[in-house]
C-alpha positions in Angstrom: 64.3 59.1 201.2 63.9 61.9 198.8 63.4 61.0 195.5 66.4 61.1 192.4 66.1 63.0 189.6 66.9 61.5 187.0 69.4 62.7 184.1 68.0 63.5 180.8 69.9 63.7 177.8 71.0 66.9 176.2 68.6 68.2 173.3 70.6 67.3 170.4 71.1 70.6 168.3 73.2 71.5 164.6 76.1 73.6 166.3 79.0 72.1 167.0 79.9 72.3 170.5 83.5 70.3 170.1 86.1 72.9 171.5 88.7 74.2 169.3 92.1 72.8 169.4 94.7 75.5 171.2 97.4 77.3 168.4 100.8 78.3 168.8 99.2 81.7 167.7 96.6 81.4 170.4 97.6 83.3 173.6 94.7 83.4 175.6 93.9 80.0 175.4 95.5 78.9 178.8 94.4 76.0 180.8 93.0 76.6 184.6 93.4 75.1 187.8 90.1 73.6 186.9 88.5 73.4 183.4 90.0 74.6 180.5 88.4 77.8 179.0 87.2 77.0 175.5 89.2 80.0 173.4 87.1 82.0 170.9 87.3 81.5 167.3 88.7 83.6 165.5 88.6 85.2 162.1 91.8 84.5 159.3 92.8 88.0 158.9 92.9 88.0 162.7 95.4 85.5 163.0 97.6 87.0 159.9 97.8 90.4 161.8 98.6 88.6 164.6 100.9 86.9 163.1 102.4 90.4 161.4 102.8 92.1 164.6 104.9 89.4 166.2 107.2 88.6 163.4 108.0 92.8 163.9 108.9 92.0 167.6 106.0 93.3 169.2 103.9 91.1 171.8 101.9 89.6 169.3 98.7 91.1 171.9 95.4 91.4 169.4 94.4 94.7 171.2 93.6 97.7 169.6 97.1 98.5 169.3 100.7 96.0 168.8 103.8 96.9 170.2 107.4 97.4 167.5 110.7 96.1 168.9 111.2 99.7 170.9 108.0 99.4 172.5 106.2 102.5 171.1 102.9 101.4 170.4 101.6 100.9 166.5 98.2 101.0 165.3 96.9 97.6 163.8 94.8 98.8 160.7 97.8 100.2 158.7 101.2 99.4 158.1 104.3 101.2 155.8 106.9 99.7 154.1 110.7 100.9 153.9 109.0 102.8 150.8 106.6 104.9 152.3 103.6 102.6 150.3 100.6 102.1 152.9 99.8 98.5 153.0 97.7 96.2 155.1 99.4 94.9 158.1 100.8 91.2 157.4 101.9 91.8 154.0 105.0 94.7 154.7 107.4 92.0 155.4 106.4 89.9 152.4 106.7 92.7 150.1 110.4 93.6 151.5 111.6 89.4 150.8 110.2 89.4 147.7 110.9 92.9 146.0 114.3 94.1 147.6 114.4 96.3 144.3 111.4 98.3 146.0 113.5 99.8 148.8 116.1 100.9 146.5 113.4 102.8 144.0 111.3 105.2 145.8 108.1 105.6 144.6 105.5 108.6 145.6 103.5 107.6 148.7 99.6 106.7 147.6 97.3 109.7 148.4 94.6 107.9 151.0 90.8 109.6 151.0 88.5 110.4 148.3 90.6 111.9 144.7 89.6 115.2 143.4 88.8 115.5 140.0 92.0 116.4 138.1 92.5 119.9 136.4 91.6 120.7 132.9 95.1 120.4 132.1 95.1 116.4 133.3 92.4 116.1 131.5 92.8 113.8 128.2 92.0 116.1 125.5 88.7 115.6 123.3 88.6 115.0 120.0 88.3 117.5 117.7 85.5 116.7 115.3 86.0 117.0 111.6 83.2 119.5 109.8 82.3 117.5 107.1 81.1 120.7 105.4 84.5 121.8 104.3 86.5 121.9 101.1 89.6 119.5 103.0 86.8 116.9 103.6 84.9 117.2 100.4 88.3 117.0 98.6 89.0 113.2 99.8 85.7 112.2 98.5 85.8 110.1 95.2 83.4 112.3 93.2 84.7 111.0 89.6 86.2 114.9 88.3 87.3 113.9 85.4 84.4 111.8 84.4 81.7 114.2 85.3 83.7 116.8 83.1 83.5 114.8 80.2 79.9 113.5 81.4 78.4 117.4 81.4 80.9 118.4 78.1 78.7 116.2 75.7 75.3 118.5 77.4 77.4 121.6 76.0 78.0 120.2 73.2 74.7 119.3 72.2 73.2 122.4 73.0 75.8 124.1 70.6 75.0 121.9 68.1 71.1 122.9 68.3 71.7 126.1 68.2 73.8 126.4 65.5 72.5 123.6 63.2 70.0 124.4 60.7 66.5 123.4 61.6 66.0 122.2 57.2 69.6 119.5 57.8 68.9 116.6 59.1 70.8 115.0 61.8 71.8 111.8 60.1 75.5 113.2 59.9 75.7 114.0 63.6 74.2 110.6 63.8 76.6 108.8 62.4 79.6 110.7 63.7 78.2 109.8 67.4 77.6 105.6 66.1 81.4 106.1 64.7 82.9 107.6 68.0 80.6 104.4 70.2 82.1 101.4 67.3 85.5 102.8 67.9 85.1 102.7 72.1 83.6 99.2 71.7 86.4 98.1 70.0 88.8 99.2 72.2 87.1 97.4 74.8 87.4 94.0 73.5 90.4 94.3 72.6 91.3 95.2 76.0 89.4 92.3 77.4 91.3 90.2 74.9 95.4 91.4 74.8 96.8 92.5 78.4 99.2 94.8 76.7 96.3 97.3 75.5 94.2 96.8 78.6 97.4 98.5 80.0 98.0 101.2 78.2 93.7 102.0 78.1 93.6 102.2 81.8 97.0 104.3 81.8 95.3 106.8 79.6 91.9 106.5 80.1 91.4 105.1 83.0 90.5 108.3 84.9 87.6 108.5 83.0 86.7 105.0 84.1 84.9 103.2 87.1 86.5 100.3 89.0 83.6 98.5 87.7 84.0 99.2 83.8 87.4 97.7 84.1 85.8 94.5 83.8 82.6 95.2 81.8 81.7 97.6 78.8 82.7 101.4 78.8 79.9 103.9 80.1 80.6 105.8 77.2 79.0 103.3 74.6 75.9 103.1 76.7 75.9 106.9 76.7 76.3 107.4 72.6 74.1 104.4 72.5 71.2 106.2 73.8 72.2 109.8 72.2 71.5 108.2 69.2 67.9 106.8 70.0 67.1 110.0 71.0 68.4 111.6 68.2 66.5 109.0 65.9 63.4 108.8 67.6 62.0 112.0 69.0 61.6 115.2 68.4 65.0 117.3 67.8 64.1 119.3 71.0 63.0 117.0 73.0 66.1 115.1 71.5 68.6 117.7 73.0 66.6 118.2 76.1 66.7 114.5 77.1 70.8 114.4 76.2 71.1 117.9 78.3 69.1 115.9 81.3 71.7 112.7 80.9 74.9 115.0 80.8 73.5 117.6 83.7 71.1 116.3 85.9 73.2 113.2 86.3 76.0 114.8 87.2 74.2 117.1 89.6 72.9 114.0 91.5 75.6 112.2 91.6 77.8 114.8 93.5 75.2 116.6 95.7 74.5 113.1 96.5 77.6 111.8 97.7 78.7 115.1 99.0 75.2 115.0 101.4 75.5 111.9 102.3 79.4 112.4 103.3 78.0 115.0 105.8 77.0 114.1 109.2 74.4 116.8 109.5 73.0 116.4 106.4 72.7 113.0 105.8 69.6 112.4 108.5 68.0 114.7 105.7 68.7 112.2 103.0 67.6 108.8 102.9 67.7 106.5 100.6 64.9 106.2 98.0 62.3 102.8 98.7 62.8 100.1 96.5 59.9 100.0 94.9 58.7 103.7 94.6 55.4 104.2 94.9 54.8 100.3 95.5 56.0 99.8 91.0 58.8 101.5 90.4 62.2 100.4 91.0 65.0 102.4 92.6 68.3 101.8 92.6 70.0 100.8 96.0 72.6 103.9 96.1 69.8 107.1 95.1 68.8 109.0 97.5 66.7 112.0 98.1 69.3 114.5 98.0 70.6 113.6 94.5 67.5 113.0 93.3 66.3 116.5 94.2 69.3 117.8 93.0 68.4 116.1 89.3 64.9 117.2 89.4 66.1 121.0 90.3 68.3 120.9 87.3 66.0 119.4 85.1 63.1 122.1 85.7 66.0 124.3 84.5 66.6 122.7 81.5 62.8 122.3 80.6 62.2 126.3 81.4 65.4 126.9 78.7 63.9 124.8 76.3 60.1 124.8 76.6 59.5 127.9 78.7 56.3 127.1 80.4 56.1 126.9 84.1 54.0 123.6 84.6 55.7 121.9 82.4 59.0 122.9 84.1 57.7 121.1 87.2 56.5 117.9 85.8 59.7 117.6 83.3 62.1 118.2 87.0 59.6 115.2 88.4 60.0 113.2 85.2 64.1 113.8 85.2 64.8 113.3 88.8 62.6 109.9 88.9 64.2 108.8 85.4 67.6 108.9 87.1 66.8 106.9 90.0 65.2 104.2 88.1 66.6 100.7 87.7 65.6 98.9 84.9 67.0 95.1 85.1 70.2 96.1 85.7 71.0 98.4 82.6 73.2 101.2 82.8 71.6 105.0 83.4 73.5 106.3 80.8 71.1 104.0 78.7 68.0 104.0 80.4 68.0 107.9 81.5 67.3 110.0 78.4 65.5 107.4 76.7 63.0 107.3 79.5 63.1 111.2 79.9 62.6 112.0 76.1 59.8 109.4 76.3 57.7 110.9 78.7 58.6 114.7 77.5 56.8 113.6 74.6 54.1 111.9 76.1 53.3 115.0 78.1 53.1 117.0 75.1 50.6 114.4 73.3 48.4 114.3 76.6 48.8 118.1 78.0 50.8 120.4 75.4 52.7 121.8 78.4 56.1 121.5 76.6 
């Protein structure tokens, strides 16, 4: 007797070997005169075009191509709506039930392929830059007019007054006119601090002559009489005039060259703001920059050549003024601290060097 073989059990393995249960959408699974084929899995958007093509009366075949109700064959991959809009097959007949609007608006079929790139007329238009270089832009800037105009009319008015004064007067009158004129803005501002009614009226006549700031603190102008008369008092007449002409021009110079440079969008990579501290000891105030304070320095050489004539000096008197009106000294106002600190070291240099 020949010998058995005996059955081993299958290897066990991860797949799944359980056939699929047959679908109503499934046509090709259908049982044999023997065993029943297992039907082949298929993929979701399979089944939905499947499901598209027989809902349109065609066979519901997943062939290459379906079959419409008047048996002319249809390709599978695109589909139109009553609108002319090319949509994926399976979703036409969703888009008539739920939009009947879109059959009665026809819209412009969608252009299939890669889009060219539109004309120059399609195009949104760029920008046109604004040249900060002009009068239109310079005009918007808040470069205080009508203060500087009064700011550089005291220089003038200085210079007037050295020329025509006699050198054998003293200057105690002009003195005391200049300590009259600061008593009688002081005044005025604590009264205005004081009675609303006169605050009023001093900023609707004055006020253009003020700072936002100064609304709330002491006038500008007292700090600016107040150091006219140290000046005045304490140094030399020339060096007296030349330090007042230096508070009344070269501040004004570098206070608009400043703000109009750094307005600019060319310019302003060309000048930065001054370190704080200067040279590692001297402090700077946070809104100089190099622009103004060149600006300062250039007018100052020119007021030291009109008053002292001697080239050298011109040069260290431009350094002296453009570094005395950068300089912040606890907080005190430039008006103050500029020709004080200009007149100082004028003199010093003549002590030292006798270059002015």
């Amino acid at each position: 007797m020949p010998p058995t073989l005996s059955k081993s059990p299958l290897p066990s393995t991860s797949y799944n070997l359980r056939t699929r249960r047959p679908t109503s959408l499934d046509n090709r699974s259908t049982p044999g005169t023997g065993r029943a084929q297992s039907p082949r899995r298929r993929s979701r958007p399979a089944l939905l075009r499947q499901a598209s093509a027989s809902s349109l009366g065609g066979t519901g075949t997943m062939g290459g191509t379906t079959r419409t109700a008047n048996g002319h064959r249809r390709s599978k991959s695109k589909s139109k709506t009553a609108n002319g809009t090319s949509v994926p097959n399976g979703v036409a007949v969703h888009l008539e039930e739920e939009n009947p609007t879109l059959t009665e608006a026809p819209t412009a079929p969608v252009v299939e392929g890669p889009q060219k790139p539109s004309s120059k007329a399609q195009r949104r238009p760029m920008r046109k830059r604004a040249n900060s270089l002009t009068f239109a832009a310079w005009s918007k800037l808040n470069l205080e007019i009508p203060r500087k105009t009064m700011h550089s009319s005291a220089g003038l008015l200085t210079l007037a007054l050295y020329m025509f004064w006699p050198e054998e007067q003293s200057l105690t009158p002009i003195i005391a006119g200049v300590f009259i004129l600061m008593c009688f803005i002081l005044i005025g501002d604590f009264l205005r601090f004081e009675v609303p009614s006169i605050r009023a009226e001093w900023e609707k006549h004055l006020g253009k002559f003020m700072r936002e700031s100064e609304k709330t603190k002491i006038n500008g102008t007292v700090w600016y009489c107040l150091g006219a008369i140290i000046c005045l008092y304490c140094y030399p007449r020339d060096i007296a005039v030349a330090s007042i002409m230096i508070l009344a021009w070269c501040d004004t110079a570098a206070s608009i060259v400043g703000r109009l440079i750094s307005s600019s969008r060319r310019l302003s990579p060309y000048s930065p703001k001054l370190p704080n501290p200067l040279f590692g000891y001297i402090p700077i105030a946070r809104t100089k920059s190099l622009g103004g304070t060149l600006a300062g320095g250039i007018v100052g050489a020119c007021i030291s050549w009109g008053m002292f004539g001697h080239t050298w000096g011109c040069v260290v008197v431009a350094f002296i003024a453009g570094i005395a009106e950068a300089v912040d000294i606890g907080g005190l106002d430039d008006n103050l601290t500029l020709p004080v600190l200009s007149g100082a070291m004028i003199w010093l240099l003549r002590i030292a060097t006798g270059l002015v």
